[in-house]
N, C-alpha and C positions, 0 to 999 in steps of 0.2 A: 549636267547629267547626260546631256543631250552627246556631249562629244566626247564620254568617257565612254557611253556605247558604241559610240563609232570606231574609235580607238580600240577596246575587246572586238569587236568585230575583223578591226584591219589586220588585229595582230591577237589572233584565237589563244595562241600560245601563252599569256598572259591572261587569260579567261581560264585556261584549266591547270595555269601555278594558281590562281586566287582560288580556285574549289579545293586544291592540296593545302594549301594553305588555313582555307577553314576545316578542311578535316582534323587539320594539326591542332590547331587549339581545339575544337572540341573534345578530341582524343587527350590532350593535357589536362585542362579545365574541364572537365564533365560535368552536363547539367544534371542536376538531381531530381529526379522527379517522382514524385509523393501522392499514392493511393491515400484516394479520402475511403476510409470504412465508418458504418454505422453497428452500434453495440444496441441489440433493442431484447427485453424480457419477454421470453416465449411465450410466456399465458395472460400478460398486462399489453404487451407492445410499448410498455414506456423504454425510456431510453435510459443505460446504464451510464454511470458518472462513473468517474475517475476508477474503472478497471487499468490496472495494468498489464504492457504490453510486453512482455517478454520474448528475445529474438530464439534461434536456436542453440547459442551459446551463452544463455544467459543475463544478455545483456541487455539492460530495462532499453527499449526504443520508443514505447511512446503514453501516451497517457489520455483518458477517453475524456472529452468535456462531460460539461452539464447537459448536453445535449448526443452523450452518448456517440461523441464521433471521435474518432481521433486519425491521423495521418503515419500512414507506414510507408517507406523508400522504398521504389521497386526495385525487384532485385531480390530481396526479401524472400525467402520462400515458406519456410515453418517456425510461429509462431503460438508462445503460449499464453493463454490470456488467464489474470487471476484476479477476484471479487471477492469479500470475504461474505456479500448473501450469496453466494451464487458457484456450480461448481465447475473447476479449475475446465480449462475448453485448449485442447490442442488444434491447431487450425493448419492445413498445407493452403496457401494462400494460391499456387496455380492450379488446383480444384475448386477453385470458389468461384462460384459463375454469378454471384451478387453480391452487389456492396453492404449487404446487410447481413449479419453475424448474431443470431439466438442463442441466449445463453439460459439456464433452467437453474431456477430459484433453488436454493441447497432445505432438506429438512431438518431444522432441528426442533435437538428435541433436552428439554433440560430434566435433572436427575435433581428433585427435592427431599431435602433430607431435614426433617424439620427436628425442632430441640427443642422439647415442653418446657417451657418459661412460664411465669405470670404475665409478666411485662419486661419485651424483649429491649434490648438497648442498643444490638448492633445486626446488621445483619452482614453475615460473611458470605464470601463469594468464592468458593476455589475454581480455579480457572488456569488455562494452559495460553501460552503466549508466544509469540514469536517475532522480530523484527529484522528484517532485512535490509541491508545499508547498502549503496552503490556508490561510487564512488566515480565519476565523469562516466556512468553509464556499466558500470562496472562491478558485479558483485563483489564487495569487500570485507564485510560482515554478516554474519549470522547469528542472531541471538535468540533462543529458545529455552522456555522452561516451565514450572509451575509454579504457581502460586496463593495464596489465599489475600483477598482483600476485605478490611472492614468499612462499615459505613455505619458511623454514630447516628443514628434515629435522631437523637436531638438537635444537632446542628448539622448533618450534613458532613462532617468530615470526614475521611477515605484514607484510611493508613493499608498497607499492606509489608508482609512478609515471603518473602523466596522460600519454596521447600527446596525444588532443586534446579537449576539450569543448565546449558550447554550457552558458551561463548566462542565461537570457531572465526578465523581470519583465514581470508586466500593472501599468503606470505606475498606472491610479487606482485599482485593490486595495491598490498601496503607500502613496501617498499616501496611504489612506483610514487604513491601518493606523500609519504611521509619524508621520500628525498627531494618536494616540493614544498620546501619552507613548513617542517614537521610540527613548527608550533603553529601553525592555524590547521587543527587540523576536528574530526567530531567521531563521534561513536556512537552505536544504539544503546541507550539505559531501560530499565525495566520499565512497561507501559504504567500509564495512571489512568485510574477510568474516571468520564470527566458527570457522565449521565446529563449529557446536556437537553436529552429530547425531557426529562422528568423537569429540569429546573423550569425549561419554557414552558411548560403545564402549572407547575405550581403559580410561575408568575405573571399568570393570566393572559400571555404573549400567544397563545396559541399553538397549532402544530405547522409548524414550517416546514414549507416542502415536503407533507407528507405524500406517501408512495407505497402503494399497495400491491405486491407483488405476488402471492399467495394470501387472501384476506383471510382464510380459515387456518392459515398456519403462523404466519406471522407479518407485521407490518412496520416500515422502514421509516427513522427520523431525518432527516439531515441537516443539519446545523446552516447557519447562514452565512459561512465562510464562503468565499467565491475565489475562485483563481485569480482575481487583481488584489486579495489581500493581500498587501507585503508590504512587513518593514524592514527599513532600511537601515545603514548605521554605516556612517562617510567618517572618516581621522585619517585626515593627510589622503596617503597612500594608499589607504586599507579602506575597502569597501566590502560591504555585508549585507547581504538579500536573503531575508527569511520570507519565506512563502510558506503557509498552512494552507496547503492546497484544500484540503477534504478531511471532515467527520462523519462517519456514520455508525448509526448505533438499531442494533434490531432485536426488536421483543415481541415477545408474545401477543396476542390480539386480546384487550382487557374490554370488553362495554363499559366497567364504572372509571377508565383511565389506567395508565400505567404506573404502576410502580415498584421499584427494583428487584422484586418477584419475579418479576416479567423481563428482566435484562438476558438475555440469548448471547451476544457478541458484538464487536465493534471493530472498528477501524478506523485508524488514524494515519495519515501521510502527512508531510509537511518536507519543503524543500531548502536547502540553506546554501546559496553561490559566494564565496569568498574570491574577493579579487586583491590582489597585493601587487603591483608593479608590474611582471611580467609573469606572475602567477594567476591562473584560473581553476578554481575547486569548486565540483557542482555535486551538493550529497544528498542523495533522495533514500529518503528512509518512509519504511511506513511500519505500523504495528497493528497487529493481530490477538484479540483477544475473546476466547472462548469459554463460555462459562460453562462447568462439567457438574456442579451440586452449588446450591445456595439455601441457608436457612438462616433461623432466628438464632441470637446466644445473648445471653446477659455479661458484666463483668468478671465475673472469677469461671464462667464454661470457655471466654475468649481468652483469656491466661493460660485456660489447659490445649486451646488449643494450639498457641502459638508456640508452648514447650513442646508440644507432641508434632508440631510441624519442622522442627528445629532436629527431630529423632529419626524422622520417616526417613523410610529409603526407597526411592522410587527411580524407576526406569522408565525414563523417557520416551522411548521406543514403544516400551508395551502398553505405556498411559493410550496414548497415543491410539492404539491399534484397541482399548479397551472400551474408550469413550467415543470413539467412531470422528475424531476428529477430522476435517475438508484438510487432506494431503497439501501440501505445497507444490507450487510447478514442478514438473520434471525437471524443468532446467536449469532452474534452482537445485533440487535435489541431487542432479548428475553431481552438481558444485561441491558439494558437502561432500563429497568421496575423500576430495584433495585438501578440504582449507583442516585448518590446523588449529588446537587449543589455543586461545589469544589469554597471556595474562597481564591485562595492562598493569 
């Protein structure tokens, strides 16, 4: 070491090619380097879990842990963040003088519409929906609609009916994805509501991760899925990584317990990486689900309803604007100008 500084010394010239030299590769090779932010609840100060990170093109960039933090590239300047308790936060990231980011619990508020029965046998849920697909980071799909779900009283079963939807594709996200070996490829399907904070009540397992974020408005379950669930599925060439990132489900505040009376909205994400040879597909979807009226029906009041759901004609737009639905990102929304009817 000793006579390689003697050498830079004797001959400087060779001391300021190695500084040109390392500027060249760091100018080729750029290090990347990643703001840690914190996601924390204005009036609890708990920490938000898996909010998504939206860049200002759209593009999902990053996802918040369990602990409410997640990492953005600098560089980076505006940012949308979106939670389905919580409402949507546009952020210019070089006005933020702290790594800490408040987000305000959203209120809702749900519309009962009960059905004199004797003894009721289903309870239905009409509710609006929505899910967003990306595609290696990439808005690719958008899926939006209404719809009514039942739940058999007696056993717990969950069937549902579409009144209306919208199915929209950004054409050369698809293209780009689908001329990448088009038979492995996925799509948003209608949500299923799964009521997992009710089942862990009934089956004396407790409230998991319970979190209280407005206690007088409403209170949040969350499932016990963690970011290292994932399964996997190896054949030869083809490998597959499902990850259920995150459930959350929020109702109303019951003292004698909750039950499906009390279901307000939920959220589901989950992530699926496909790998094939010199292919890589990475599709994060998540679903959004809002309940707008729930009541009791017996068998033949759920038969008229589902003819009369088959009849309706509703606008999506004005539902929308009628039930006070939590808008989606801007920067999602800018997107929808351009993507296109999809009919697979």
């Amino acid at each position: 070491m000793a006579i390689g500084s003697a050498f830079l010394k004797a001959f400087p010239i060779y001391e300021y090619m190695g500084k040109i030299l390392l500027f060249l590769i760091l100018a080729i090779f750029p290090i990347k380097h990643y703001a840690q932010i914190t996601l924390l609840d204005f009036h609890s100060g708990q920490p938000i879990g898996y909010a998504s990170i939206l860049g200002s093109d759209g593009e999902l960039l990053s996802t918040s842990d369990a602990n409410g933090v997640f990492h953005i590239r600098k560089g980076s300047h505006n940012i949308s963040i979106s939670h389905v308790a919580y409402t949507n936060l546009e952020v210019n990231l070089d006005t933020l003088r702290k790594k800490t980011i408040y987000m305000y619990a959203k209120e809702q508020v749900l519309t009962e519409v009960p059905i004199t029965t004797e003894r009721p046998e289903f309870v239905v849920f009409e509710c609006y929906f929505r899910c967003p697909q990306f595609y290696n980071s990439k808005l690719e799909y958008y899926r939006d609609g209404i719809a009514l779900y039942f739940v058999k009283l007696k056993n717990g079963r969950i069937d549902h009916r579409v009144v209306t939807s919208r199915f929209l594709v950004d054409e050369p996200v698809y293209k780009e994805e689908i001329g990448k070996r088009g038979m492995f490829s996925y799509s948003p399907s209608i949500p299923v509501l799964d009521f997992y904070a009710i089942k862990t009540e009934r089956n004396g397992k407790g409230k998991n991760c319970l979190v209280d974020t407005l206690p007088s408005k409403v209170r949040f379950d969350f499932d016990n899925l963690f970011p290292d669930s994932v399964k996997r599925i190896s054949w030869g060439k083809y490998k597959q990584q499902l990850k259920k990132v995150y459930s959350s489900e929020v109702y109303k505040v019951n003292q004698d317990g909750i039950s499906y009376l009390d279901f307000l909205s939920g959220r589901w994400s989950r992530q699926m990486v496909i790998n094939y040879k010199d292919m890589n597909k990475v599709f994060d979807q998540w679903e959004e689900i809002y309940v707008t009226k729930v009541y009791f029906a017996r068998q033949e009041e759920l038969k008229r309803l589902i003819k009369d759901a088959g009849d309706r004609k509703e606008n999506i737009g004005l539902y929308l604007e009628r039930y006070e639905i939590p808008p989606i990102s801007e920067y999602i929304k800018e997107r929808l100008v351009n993507m296109k009817v999809h009919r697979p």
